[in-house]
N, C-alpha and C positions, 0 to 999 in steps of 0.2 A: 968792353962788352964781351961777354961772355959768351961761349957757345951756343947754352941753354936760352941763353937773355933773346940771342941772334933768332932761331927756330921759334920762339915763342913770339918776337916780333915778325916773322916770316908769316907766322900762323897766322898771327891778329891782323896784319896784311889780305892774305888769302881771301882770310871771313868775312874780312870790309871787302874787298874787292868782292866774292861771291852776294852778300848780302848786296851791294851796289847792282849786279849783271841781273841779280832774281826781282829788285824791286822798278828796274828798268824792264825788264821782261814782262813781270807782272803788270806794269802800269800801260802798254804797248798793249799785253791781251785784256787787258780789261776793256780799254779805251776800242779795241775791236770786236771784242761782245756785242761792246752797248752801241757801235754803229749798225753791227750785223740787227740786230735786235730792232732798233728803229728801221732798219732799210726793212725788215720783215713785216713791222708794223704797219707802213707806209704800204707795202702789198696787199697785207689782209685788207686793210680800207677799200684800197683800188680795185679791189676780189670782189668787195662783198656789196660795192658800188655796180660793179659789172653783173654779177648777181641778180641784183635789185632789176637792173634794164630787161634781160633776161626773162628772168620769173615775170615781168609785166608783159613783156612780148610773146609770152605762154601764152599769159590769161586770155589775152587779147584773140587767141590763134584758138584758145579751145571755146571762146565765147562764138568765135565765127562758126566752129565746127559744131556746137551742141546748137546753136540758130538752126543750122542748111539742117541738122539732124532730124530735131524736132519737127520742123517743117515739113518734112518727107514724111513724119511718121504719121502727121495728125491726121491724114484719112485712111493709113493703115489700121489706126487702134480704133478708127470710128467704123471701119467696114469689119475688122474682128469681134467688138464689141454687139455688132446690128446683127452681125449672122448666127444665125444659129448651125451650133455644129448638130449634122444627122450621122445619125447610123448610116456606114455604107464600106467598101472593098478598104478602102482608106484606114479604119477604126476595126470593122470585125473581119476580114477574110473578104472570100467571095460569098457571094449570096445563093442560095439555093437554088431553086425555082422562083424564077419570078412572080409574082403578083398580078395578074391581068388587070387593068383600070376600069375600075367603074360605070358607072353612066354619069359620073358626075367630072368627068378629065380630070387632066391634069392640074388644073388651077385649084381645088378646093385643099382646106388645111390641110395638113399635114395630120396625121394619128400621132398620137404621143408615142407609140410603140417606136417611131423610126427616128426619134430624138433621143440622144445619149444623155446617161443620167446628169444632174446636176453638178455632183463633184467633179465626174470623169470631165464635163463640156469646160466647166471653170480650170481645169489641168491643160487642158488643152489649147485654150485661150491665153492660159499665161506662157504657156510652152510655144507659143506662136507668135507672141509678143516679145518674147524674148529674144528669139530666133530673125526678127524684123529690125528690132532693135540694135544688135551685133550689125545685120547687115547694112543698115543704115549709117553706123558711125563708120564702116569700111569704105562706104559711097561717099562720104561726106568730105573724108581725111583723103581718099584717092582724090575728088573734085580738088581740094585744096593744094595740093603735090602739084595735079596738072593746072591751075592757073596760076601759081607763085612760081613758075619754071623751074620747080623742083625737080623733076623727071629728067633722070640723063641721057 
């Protein structure tokens, strides 16, 4: 055997030996992908399981809180609805001179004069209801904090 013949079988050695360490390597990451891969799979389930309990124990926690909400509110929207908003320091400034009453007191209707227009009373009503509304979901989500021993 020859020198050339020697190196050339040194070579075709090397290549099998490297070709043998790269498809042992390769077959070792592969085989560690596809566990990593499942072991990920197996999480998202258990994620999207945990999830699911979760998101239902919301529902449950914002169904309490929109109950206790509404509950507080329905004779709020029933007493801003029934009143009428008037003219007064509230809506226009201070009043000028006052108005001496009558011979007929205090108790007879009202003059249209001293009831705010239509549009403005409806702006005012919603702007009230909304205002009631915030405060109510604040009342409802506090109640909730303090009877689940939330509060630290």
């Amino acid at each position: 055997m020859n020198l050339s013949s020697k190196i050339g079988l040194a070579l075709m050695l090397a290549a099998a030996g490297a070709a043998y360490h790269h498809h042992v390597y390769q077959s070792g990451y592969d085989t560690a992908v596809a566990e990593r891969a499942a072991r990920d799979g197996v999480a998202v389930l258990h994620r999207t399981a945990d999830n699911v309990v979760v998101a239902d124990k919301q529902a449950a926690i914002n169904s309490i809180l929109t109950k206790v909400k509404n509950e507080e509110l329905a004779p709020v929207r029933e007493r801003i609805v029934v009143e009428r908003v008037r003219v007064g320091t509230g809506i226009c400034g201070p009043a000028g001179a006052a108005d001496p009453e009558g011979a007929a007191g205090g108790d007879s209707t009202d003059p249209p004069g001293r009831l705010v227009r239509s549009d403005v009373e409806r702006d005012i009503r919603a702007l009230k209801l909304a205002v009631e509304e915030d405060l109510a979901t604040g009342r409802s989500c506090q109640a909730f904090v303090r009877e689940n021993g939330l509060v630290p």
